[in-house]
C-alpha positions in Angstrom: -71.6 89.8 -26.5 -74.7 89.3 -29.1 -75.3 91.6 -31.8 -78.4 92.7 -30.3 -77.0 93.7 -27.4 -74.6 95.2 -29.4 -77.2 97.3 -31.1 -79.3 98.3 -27.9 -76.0 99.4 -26.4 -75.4 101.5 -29.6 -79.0 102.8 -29.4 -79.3 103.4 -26.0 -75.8 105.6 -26.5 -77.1 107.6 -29.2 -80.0 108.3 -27.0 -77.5 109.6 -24.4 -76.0 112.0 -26.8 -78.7 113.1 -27.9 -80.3 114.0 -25.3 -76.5 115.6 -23.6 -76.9 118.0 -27.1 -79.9 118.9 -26.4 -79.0 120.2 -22.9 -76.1 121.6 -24.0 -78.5 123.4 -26.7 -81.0 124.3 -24.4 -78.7 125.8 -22.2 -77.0 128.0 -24.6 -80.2 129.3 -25.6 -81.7 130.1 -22.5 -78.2 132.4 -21.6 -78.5 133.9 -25.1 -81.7 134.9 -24.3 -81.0 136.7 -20.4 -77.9 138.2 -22.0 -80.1 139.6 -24.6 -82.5 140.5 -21.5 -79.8 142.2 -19.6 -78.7 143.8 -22.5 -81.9 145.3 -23.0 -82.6 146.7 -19.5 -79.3 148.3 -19.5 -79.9 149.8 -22.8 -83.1 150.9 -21.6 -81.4 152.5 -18.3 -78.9 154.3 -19.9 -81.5 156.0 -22.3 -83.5 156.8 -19.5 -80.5 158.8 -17.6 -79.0 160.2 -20.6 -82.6 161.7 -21.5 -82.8 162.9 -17.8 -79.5 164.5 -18.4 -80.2 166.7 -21.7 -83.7 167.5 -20.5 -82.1 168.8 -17.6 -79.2 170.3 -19.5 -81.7 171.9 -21.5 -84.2 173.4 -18.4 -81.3 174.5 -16.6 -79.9 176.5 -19.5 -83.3 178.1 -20.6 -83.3 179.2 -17.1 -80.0 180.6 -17.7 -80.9 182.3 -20.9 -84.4 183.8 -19.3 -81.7 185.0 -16.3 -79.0 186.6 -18.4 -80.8 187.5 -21.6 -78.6 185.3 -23.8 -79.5 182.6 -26.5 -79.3 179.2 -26.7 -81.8 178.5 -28.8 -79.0 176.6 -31.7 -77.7 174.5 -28.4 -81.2 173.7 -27.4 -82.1 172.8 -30.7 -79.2 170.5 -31.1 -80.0 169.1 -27.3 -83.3 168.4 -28.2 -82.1 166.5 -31.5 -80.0 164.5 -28.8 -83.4 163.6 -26.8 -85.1 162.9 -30.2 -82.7 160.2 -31.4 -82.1 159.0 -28.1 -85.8 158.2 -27.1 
């Protein structure tokens, strides 16, 4: 074998690798990024139900405060922190 096969062959291997990295690269990357998608979405759903929840939480029990004369006013404040921080 020549030394300039030799060399081509080495080349041409590098090229190989490199180009195996950079799927292996690209790859990662691109499941990063839909993990952080999906991470995202769910994050966004569960805000969305938990805010459903308090702000009917909350509706139901002024309702239930109109109907029995009691207050919650302290638990709806403390409800409506809830929604604040969680929106």
């Amino acid at each position: 074998m020549s030394q300039g096969n030799r060399v081509t062959q080495r080349s041409q291997l590098q090229e190989f690798v490199m180009a195996r990295i950079q799927c292996k690269i690209s790859d990662h990357l691109e499941g990063t990024t839909s993990h952080k998608s999906q991470n995202q979405e769910d994050t966004m759903q569960l805000k969305q139900v938990a805010y459903s929840t308090l702000t009917s939480n909350s509706n139901n029990d002024e309702r239930l405060s109109r109907k029995y004369g009691k207050d919650h006013r302290a638990q709806d404040r403390s409800q409506q922190n809830l929604i604040n921080t969680i929106v």
